[in-house]
C-alpha positions in Angstrom: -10.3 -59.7 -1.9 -7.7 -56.7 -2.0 -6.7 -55.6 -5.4 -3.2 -56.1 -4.7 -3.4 -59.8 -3.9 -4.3 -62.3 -6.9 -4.6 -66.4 -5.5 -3.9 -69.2 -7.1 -4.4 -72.8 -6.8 -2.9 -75.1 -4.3 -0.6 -76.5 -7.0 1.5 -72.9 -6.7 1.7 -72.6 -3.2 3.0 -76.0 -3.3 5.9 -75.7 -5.5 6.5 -72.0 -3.6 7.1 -73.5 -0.3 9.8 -76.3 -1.0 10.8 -77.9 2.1 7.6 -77.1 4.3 5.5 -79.5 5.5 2.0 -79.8 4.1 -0.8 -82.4 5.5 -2.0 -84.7 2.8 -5.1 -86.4 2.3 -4.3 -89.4 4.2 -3.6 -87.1 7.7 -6.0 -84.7 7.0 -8.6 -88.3 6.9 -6.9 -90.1 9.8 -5.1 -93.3 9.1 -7.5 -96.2 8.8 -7.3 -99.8 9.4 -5.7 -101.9 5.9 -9.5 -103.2 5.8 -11.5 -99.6 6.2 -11.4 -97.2 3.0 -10.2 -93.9 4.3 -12.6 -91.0 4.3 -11.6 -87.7 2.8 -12.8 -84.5 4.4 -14.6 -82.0 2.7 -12.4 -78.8 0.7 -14.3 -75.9 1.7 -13.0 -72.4 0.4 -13.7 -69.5 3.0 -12.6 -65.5 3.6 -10.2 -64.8 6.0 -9.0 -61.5 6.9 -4.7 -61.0 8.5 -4.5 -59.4 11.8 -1.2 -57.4 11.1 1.4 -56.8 8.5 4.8 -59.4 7.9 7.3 -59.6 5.4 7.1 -62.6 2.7 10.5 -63.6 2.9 11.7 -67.0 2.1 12.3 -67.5 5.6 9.0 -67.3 6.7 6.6 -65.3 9.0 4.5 -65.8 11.7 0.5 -64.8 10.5 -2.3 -64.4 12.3 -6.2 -64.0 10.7 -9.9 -63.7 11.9 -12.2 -65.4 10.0 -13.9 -63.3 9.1 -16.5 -65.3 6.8 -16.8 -68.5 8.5 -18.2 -66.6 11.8 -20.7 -64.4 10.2 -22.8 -68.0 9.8 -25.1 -68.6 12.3 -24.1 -71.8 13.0 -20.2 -70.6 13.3 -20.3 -67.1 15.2 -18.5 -68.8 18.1 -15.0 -68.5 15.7 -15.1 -64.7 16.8 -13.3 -66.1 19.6 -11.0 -68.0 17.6 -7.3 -66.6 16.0 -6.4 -68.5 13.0 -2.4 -69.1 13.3 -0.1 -69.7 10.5 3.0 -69.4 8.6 3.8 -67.4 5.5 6.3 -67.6 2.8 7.4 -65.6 -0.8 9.1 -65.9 -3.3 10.4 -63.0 -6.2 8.3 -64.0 -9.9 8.2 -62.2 -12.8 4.5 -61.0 -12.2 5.0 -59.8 -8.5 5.7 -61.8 -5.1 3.8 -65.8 -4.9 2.8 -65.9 -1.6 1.1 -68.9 0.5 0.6 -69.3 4.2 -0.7 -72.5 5.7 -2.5 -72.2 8.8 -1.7 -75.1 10.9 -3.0 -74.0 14.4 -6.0 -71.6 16.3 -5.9 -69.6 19.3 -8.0 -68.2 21.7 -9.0 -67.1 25.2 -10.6 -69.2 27.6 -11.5 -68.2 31.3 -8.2 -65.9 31.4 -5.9 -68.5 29.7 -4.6 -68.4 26.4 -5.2 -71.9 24.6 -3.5 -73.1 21.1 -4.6 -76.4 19.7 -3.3 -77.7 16.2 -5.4 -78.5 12.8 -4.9 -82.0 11.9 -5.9 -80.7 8.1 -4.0 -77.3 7.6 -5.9 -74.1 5.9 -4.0 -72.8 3.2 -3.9 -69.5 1.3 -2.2 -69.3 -2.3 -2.1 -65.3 -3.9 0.3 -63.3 -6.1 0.5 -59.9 -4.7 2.6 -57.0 -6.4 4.7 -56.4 -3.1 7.0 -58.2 -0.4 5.0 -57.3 2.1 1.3 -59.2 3.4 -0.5 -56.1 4.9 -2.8 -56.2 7.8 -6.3 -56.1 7.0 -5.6 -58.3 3.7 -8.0 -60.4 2.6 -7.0 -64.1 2.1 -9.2 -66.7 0.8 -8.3 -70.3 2.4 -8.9 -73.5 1.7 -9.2 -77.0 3.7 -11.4 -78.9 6.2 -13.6 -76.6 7.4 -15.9 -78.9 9.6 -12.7 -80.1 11.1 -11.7 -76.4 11.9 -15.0 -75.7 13.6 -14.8 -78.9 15.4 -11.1 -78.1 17.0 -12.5 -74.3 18.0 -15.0 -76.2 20.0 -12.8 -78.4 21.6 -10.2 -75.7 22.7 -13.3 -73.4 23.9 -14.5 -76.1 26.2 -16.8 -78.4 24.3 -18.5 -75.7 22.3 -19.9 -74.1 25.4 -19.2 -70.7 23.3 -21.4 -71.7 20.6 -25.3 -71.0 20.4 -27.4 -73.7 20.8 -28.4 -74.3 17.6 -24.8 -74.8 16.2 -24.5 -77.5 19.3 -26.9 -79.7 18.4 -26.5 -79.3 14.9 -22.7 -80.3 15.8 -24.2 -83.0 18.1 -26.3 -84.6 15.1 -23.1 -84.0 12.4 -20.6 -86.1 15.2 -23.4 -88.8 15.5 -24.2 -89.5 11.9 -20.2 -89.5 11.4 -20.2 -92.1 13.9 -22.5 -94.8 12.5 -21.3 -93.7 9.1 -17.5 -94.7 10.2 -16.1 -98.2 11.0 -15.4 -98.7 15.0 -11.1 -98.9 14.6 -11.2 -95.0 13.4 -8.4 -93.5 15.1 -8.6 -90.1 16.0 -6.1 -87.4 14.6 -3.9 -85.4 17.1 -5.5 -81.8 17.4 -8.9 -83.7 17.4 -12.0 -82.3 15.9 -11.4 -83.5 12.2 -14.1 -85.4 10.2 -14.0 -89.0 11.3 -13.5 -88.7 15.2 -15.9 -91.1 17.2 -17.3 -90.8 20.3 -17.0 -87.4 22.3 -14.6 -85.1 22.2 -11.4 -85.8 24.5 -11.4 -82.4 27.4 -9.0 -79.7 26.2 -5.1 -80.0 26.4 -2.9 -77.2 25.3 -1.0 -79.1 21.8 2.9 -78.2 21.1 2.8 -76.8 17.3 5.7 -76.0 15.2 7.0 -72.4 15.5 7.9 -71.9 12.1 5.4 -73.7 10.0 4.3 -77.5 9.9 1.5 -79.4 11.2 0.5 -81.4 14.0 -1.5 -84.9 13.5 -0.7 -88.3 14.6 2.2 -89.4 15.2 1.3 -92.8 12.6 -0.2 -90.6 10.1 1.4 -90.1 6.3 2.4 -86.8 5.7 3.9 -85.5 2.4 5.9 -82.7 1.9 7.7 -80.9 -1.0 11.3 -81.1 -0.2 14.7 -80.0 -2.4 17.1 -82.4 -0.9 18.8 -84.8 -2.7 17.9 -82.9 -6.3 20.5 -80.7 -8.1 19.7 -77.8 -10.3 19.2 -78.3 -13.6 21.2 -76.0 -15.8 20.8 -74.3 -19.1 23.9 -72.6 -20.0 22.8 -71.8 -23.2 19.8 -70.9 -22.2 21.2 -68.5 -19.1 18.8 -69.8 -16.6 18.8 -72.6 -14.1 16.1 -74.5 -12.8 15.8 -75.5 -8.5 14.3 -78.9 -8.7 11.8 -80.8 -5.9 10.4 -83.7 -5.1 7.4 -84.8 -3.0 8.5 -87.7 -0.4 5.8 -89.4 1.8 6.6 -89.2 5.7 5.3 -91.6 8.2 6.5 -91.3 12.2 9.9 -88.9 10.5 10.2 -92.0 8.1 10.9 -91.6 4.4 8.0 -94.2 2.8 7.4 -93.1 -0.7 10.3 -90.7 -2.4 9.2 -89.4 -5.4 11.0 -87.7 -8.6 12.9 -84.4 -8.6 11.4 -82.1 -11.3 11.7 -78.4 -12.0 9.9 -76.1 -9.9 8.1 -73.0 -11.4 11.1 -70.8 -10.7 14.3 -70.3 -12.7 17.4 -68.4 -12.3 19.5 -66.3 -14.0 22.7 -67.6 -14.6 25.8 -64.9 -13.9 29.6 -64.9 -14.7 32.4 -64.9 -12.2 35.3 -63.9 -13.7 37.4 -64.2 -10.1 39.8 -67.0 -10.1 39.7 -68.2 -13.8 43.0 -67.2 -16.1 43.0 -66.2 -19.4 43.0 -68.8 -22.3 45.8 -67.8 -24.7 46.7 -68.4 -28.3 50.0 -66.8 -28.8 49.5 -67.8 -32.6 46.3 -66.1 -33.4 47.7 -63.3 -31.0 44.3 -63.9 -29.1 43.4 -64.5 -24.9 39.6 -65.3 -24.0 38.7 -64.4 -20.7 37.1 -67.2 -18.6 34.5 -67.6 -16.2 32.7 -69.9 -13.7 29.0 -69.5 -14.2 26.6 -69.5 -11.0 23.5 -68.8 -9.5 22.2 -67.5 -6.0 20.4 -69.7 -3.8 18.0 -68.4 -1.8 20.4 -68.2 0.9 21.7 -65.2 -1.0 25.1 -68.0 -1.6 26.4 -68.2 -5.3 26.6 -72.0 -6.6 28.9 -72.7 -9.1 27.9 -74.6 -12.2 30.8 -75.9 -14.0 34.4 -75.1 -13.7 36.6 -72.1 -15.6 34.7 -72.2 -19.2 35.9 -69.4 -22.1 33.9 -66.1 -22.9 34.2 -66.3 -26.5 32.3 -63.2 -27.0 35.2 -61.1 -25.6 38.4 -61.9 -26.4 41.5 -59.5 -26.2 44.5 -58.9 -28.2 47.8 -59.8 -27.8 49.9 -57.1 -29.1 53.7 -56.2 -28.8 54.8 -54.1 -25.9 58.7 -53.0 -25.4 57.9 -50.8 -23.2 59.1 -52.7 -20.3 62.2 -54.3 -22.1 65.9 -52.8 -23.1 67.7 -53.2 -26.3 69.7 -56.3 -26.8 73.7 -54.8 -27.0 76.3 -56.5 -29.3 79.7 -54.1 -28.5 81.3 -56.0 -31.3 78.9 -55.2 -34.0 78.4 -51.4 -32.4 74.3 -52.4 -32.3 71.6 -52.3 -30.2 68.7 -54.2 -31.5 65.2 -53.4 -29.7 63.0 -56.0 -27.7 59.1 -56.5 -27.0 56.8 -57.8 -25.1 53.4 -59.9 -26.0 51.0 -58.3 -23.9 47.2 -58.1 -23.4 45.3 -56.1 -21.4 42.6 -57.4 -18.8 39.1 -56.6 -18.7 39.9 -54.9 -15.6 42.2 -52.6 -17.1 45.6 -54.9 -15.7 48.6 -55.4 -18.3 49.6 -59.3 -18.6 52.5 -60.5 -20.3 52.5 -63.7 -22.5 55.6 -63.9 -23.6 58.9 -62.0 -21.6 61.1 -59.6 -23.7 62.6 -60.9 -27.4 64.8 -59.3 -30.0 63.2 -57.6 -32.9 64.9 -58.4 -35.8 66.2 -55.8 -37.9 65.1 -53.3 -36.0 68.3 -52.1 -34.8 70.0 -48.4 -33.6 74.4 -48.0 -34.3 76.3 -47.5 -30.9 79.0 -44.7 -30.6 81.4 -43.6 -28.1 81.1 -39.9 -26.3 82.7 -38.6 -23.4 79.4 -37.1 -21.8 79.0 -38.6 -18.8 83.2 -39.5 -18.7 86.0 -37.9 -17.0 89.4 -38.2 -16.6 91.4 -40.7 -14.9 94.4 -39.2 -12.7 97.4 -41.5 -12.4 99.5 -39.0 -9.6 102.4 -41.0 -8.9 103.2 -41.4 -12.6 102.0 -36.7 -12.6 99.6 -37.4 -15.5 96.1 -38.2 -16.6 93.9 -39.9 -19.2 90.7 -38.6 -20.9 87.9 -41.6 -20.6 85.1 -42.1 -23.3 81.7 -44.5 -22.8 79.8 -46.4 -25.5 76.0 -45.2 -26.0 73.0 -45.6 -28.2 70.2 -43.0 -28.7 66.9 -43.9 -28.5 64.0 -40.8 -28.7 66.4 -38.4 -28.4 68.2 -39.6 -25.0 71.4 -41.1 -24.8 71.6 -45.0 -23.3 74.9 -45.8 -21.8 75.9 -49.5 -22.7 79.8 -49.5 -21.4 81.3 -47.8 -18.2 84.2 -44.9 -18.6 87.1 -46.1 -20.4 90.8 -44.1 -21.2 90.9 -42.8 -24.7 93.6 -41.1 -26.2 97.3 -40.5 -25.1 98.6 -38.7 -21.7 98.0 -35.3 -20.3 100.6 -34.4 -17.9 99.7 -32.4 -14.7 100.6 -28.9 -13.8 101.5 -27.7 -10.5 100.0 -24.0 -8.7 101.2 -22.9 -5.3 100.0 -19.1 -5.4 95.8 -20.2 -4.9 96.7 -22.5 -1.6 96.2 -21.6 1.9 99.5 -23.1 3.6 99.3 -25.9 6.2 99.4 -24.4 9.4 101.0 -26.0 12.7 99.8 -24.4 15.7 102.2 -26.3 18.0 105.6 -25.9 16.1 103.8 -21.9 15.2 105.4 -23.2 11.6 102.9 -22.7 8.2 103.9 -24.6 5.0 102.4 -23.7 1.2 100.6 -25.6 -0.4 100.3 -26.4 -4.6 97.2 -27.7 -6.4 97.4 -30.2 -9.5 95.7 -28.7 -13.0 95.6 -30.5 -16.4 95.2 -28.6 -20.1 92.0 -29.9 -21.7 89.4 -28.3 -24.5 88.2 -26.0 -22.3 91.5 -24.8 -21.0 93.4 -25.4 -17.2 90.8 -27.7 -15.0 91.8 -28.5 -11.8 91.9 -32.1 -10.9 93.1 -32.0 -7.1 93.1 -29.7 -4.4 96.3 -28.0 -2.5 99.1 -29.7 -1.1 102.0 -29.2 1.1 105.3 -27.9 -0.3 107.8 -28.5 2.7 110.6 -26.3 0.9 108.2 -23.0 1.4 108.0 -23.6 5.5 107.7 -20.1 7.7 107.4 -18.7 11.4 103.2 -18.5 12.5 102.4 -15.1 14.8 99.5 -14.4 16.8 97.4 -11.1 17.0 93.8 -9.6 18.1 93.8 -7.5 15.5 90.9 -8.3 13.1 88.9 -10.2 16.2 87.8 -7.6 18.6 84.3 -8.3 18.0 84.6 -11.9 18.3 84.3 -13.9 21.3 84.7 -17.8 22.1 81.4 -18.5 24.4 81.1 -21.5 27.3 77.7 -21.5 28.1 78.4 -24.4 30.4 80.8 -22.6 32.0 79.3 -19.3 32.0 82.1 -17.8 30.7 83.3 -16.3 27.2 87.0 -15.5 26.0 88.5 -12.9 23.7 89.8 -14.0 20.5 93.2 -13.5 18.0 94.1 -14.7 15.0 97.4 -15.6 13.5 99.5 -15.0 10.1 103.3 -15.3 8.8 105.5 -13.5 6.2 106.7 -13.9 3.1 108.9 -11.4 0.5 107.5 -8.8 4.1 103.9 -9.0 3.3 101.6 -10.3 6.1 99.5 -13.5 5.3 96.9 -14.2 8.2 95.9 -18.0 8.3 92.5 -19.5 9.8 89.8 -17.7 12.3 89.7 -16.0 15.1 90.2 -18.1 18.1 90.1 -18.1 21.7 93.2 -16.2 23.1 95.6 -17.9 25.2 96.6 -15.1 27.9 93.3 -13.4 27.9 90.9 -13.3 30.8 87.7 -14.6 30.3 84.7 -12.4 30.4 81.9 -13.9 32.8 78.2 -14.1 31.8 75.2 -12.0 32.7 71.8 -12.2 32.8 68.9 -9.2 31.1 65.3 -10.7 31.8 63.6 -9.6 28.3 60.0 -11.4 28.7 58.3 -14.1 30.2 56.5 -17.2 29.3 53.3 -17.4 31.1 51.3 -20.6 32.2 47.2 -19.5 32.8 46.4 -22.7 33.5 49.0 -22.8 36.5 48.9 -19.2 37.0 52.9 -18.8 36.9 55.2 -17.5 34.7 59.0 -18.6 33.4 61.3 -15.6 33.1 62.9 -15.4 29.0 66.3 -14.3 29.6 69.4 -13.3 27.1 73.0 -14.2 28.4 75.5 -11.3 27.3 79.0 -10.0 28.7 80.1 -6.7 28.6 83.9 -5.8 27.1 85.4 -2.2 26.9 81.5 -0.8 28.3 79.8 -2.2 25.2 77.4 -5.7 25.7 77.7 -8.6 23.3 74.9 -10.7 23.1 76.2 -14.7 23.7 72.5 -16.2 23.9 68.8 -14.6 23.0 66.4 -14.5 25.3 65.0 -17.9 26.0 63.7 -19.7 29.3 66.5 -21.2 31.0 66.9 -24.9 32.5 66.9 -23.9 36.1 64.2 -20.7 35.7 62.0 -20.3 38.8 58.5 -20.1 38.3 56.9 -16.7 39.0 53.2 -17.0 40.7 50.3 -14.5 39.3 48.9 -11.8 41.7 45.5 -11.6 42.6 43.8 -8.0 41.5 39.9 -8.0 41.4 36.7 -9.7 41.3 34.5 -8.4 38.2 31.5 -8.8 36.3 32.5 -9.6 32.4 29.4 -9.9 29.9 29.1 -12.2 27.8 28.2 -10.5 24.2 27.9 -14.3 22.5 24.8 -15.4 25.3 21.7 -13.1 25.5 18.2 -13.3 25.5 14.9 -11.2 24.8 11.8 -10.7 26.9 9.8 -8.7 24.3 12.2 -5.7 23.4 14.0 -6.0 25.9 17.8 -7.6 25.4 19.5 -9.2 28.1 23.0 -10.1 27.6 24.6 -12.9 30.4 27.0 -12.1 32.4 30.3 -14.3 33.8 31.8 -13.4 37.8 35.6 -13.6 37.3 38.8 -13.5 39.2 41.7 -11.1 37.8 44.9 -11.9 37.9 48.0 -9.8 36.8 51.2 -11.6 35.3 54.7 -10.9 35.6 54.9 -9.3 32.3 52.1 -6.7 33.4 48.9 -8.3 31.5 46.0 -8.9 33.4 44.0 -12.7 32.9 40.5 -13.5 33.9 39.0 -16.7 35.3 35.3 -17.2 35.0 33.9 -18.5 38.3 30.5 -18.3 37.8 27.7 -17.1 36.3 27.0 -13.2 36.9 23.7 -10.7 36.8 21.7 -10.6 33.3 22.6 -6.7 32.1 20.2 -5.0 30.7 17.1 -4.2 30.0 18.3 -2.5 26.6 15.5 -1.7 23.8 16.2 -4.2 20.5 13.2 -3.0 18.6 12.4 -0.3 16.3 8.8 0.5 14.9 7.6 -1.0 12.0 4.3 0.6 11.5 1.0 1.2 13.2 -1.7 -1.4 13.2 -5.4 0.3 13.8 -8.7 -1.2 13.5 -12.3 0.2 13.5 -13.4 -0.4 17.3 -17.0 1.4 17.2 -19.8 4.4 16.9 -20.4 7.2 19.5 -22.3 10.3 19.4 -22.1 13.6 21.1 -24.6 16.0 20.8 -25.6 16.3 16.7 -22.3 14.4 15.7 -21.7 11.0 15.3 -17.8 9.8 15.7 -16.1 6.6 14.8 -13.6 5.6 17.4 -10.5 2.8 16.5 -8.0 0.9 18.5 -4.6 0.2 17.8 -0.9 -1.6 18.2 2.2 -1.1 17.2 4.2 -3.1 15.2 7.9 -3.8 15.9 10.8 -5.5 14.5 13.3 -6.7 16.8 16.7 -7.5 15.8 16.7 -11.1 15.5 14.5 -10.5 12.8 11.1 -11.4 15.0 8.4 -9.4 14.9 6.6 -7.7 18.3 3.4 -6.6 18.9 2.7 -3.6 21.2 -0.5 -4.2 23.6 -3.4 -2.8 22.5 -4.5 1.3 22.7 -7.7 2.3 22.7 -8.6 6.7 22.6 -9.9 7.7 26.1 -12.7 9.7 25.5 -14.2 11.1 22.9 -12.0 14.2 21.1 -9.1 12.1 22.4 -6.5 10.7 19.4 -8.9 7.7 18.1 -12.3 9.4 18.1 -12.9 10.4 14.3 -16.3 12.7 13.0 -17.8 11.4 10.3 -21.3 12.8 10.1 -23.3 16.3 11.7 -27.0 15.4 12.0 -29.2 17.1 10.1 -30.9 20.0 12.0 -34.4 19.8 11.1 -35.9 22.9 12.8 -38.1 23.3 16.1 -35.2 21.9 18.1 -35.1 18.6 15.9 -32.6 16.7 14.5 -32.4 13.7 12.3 -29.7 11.1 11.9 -29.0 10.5 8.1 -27.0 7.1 9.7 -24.0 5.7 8.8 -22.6 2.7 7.6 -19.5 0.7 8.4 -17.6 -0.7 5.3 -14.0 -1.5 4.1 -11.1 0.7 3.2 -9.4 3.8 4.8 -10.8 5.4 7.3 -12.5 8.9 6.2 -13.8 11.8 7.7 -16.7 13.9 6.3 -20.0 15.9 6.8 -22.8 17.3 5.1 -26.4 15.2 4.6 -25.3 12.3 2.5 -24.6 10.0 5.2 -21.4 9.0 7.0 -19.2 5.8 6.8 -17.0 4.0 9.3 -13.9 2.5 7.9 -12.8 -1.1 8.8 -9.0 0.5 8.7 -7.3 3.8 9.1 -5.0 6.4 7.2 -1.1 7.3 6.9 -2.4 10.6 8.9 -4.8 8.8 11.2 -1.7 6.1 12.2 1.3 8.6 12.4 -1.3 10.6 14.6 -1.9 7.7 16.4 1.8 7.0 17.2 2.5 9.8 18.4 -0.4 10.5 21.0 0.0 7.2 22.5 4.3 6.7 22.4 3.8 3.6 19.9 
């Protein structure tokens, strides 16, 4: 068995899987006649070995196994045609994941066609495995009616015709002596094959099986199966945990014969607070509130159940505590008090301020109203030419004043005083007539205040004149009209000074001054190709121009089309590419246009010719390498290829193709060694050696070496003879 999967007996697996259907003794035996004893088949334990990975949820999962023990028997090796089919289920324990699957079917292929028959006695597998996950490959140990297995793989193969001859007539002999052994009213299970058939088997016949779990057997059989409806938790509040409860019932044909007792099962839950929807219990008294709560669990439908009603959390109560925060003063005008007021608040475990009891004087704790005028005026009687200073009623609390009574008079009469000299006289433009005006003042702490503005004084009436002078820079402007008017101004006399009265306004008897029309810009449109002219509007008096409106686009502007200038080629500095060191950069075809205004505007029609080649590399360095021995005459020479090494401006590195020295005395042909001249015409080669390091050049009769690499000297030399 794997290491990460522990089994246990059938008694876990049972109470795992509440609700799914498990064949008892009694179907797993057949149903007998009231006068035969029934037969129970043989439990057999054997290795089984899952054919993929599935998730142990407590839904459950389709699983599929070989069987892998049972067919390595010489009288079983026809099961390596057989599947094993089941269903799987988990559930979350302390130690890990308890996990059972009960295999309630086979599979397999017969002349082209795939065949599923049902076990009337169900395999099942019981383990404890440290994930939520059953892996593929995992092996399983099950246990059940193995003779009946064997005998339904023969029956969906065809009679055994897959089996070796030894197994058939061992089968043969087994069905025989089961036969003599049994009474002659045996009925035979659906799914066939189990311990206590008679007679041959019936000829294959595909069998409908459950899709998620269950078994298939006679319709009149007894089946039991571990079921949670009709039994309530059983809950341990001061214990925190609740217990699902289950019962086992006896089934026969979908019929409830036998119900048995609910009792817990091996799980229990933790048992959690909800706080939503329960208040606060309060004792205003002991200045205390509990929070409550409903406690509940969660099903495995991932669903909270509720266990009891709102019940107080004595372990966290809050306190009530005064709070005037949200309340005013209580204001007795006759007494000249204002006596504070609270609150009896708590705060929430959530952070949320609830009030227990609404705002209440606090007795004794009082602060002594007093009149001030801040925030007063005066009141103005006008008819009667006099006023009244007014004073309100305040308390101060923190340093700010609290007004408890609106603006009342205080104090005796001020009588108003009249000014005419700081008026602008009423002017009639009809009658040409201007009357003074006077302004009311009172005397207060502060000295003259003025309490109404200027008014006419009929008594003071004079002649109105008009005149230009003053407004010959002003002008009266009717865009509409497209027109504008000179302007004058008028003023009367008094004691012969001139007084001038209002603004300048349109003259009377002057002409009007028509509009004209300066072009200044244009507002161009590239994605229309036209252009709106921006125009000011000005008039021109005595040859000087007055602006009456900056330049803008008008309401009935014309539209001014682009001209066509050129077709060009416009690279494109954002899109290039390399090919080695060479940079291409893209190129765009586009159409130039010129605007109104004298700017020019391109539109890309197309893609254009790559520019370039342009060089995007600079040398790094030389790379050189020992390439071989030649001779000439008495000398021996060591001869190296090399590239160069570049670094192109994208930060890549390129290498240069290869250079090897042409001849001998070319660049790349090094001496290393003279041969010795031995006399008489002979010579003798001292040899040489090849070995790592810089590359070195050197006579005389010790011997020469060729160097894997190659020198500053030998590299720059390099370079240079062969345009690296």
């Amino acid at each position: 068995m794997n290491s990460g999967v522990h089994h246990r007996g059938a008694h876990v697996a049972a109470a795992l899987l509440c609700g799914l259907v498990l064949a008892t003794g009694a179907a797993q035996a057949q149903i007998a006649s009231p006068a035969s004893p029934a037969v129970l088949p043989k439990e057999e334990k054997t290795g089984l070995t899952t054919l993929g990975a599935v998730e142990l949820g407590a839904a459950g999962s389709d699983v599929d196994a070989e069987l892998t023990e049972l067919m390595q028997r010489a009288d079983a090796a026809f099961l390596k045609a057989i599947t094993l089919i089941g269903r799987g289920r988990g559930v979350a324990a302390p130690q890990g994941t308890l996990g059972q699957v009960v295999w309630y079917g086979i599979r397999a292929e017969v002349k082209g066609e795939e065949r599923k028959a049902g076990l009337a006695a169900p395999l099942k597998s019981a383990f404890l495995t440290g994930t939520t996950t059953l892996g593929k490959g995992q092996k399983l140990e099950a246990t059940g009616d193995l003779e009946a297995l064997k005998a339904a793989a023969r029956k969906l193969l065809g009679g055994g015709k897959d089996a070796d001859q030894k197994d058939s007539k061992a089968g043969k002999g087994e069905e025989k002596a089961n036969a003599e052994a049994r009474p002659a009213n045996r009925q035979v299970s659906a799914g066939g094959g189990a311990a206590g058939s008679t007679g041959s088997l019936p000829p294959y016949q595909p069998l409908a099986y459950p899709e998620k779990g269950g078994s298939s057997g006679s319709s009149s059989a007894e089946v039991e199966m571990v079921t949670s409806e009709g039994c309530q938790p059983r809950a341990l509040l001061d214990q925190g945990v609740v217990y699902p409860q289950s019962k086992l019932v006896t089934m026969k044909e979908g019929v409830i014969v036998r119900d048995g007792q609910c009792t817990d099962s091996f799980q229990s839950l933790p048992i959690q607070k909800s706080f939503a929807g329960c208040e606060y219990a309060v004792d205003i008294e002991a200045l205390k509130a509990w929070p409550q709560y409903r406690p509940y669990y969660v099903n495995a439908a991932g669903e909270p159940v509720y266990v009891t009603d709102c019940m107080q959390d004595a372990n966290a109560p809050a306190d009530i505590v005064k709070d005037g925060t949200a309340c005013s003063p209580i204001i007795d005008l006759e007494k000249l008090v204002a006596t504070r007021a609270s609150e009896l608040v708590y705060t929430s475990m959530s952070g949320g301020r609830v009030v227990v009891a609404s705002c209440r004087p606090d007795e004794g704790d009082t602060l002594p109203i007093t009149a001030t005028a801040d925030g007063c005026g005066y009141r103005h009687d006008m008819p009667a030419n006099q006023s009244f200073k007014q004073t309100r009623k305040v308390y101060v609390e923190k340093g700010v004043s609290v007004a408890v009574s609106a603006c009342a008079d205080d104090g005796a009469a001020i009588p108003h005083v009249l000014d005419t000299g700081s008026c602008q006289p009423q002017v009639d433009y009809v009658t040409k007539k201007v009357t003074p005006l006077a302004r009311r003042l009172i005397q207060t702490e502060i000295g003259l205040v003025t309490i109404a503005e200027c008014a006419p004084s009929p008594e003071l009436a004079a002649d109105l004149f008009a005149t230009s002078e003053g407004c010959e820079r002003i002008f009266v402007h009717n865009l509409t009209g497209d027109e504008s008017y000179r302007t004058e101004r008028f003023y009367y006399e008094q004691a012969g000074t001139r007084a001038y009265v209002g603004a300048c306004v349109a003259a009377a008897n002057a002409a009007a001054l028509p509009h004209q029309l300066e072009t200044t810009g244009w507002q161009n449109d590239d994605t229309a190709r036209t252009a709106l002219p921006q125009t000011r509007v000005y008039i021109t008096w005595n040859g000087e121009k007055f602006e009456v409106s900056s330049a803008q686009v008008r309401p009935d502007a014309v539209a001014v089309p682009y001209s066509f200038v050129r077709v060009e080629t416009v690279p494109n500095p954002d899109a290039f590419y390399y090919e080695a060191c060479n940079k291409y950069v893209e190129t765009n075809k586009s159409d130039t246009y010129a605007r109104p205004d004298g700017t020019q505007v391109g539109y890309v029609t197309g893609p254009g010719a790559p520019q370039g080649p342009t060089n995007a590399c600079v040398t790094q360095s030389v790379e050189m390498s020992f390439g071989g021995v030649g001779q000439v005459g008495t000398d021996i020479y060591c001869w190296y290829g090399g590239r160069a090494i570049k670094l192109r401006e994208d930060g890549e590195t390129v290498y240069g193709a290869g250079v090897s020295p042409g001849a001998i005395g070319s660049t790349g042909w090094y001496l290393v060694q003279n041969r010795l001249d031995m006399g008489g015409g002979e010579y003798k080669d001292v040899g040489y050696t090849v070995g790592s390091g810089g590359a070195l050049m050197y006579g005389g009769s010790a011997g020469g070496r060729c160097y894997a690499g190659a020198t500053d000297a030998m590299k720059a030399a390099f370079q240079a003879a062969y345009g690296l």
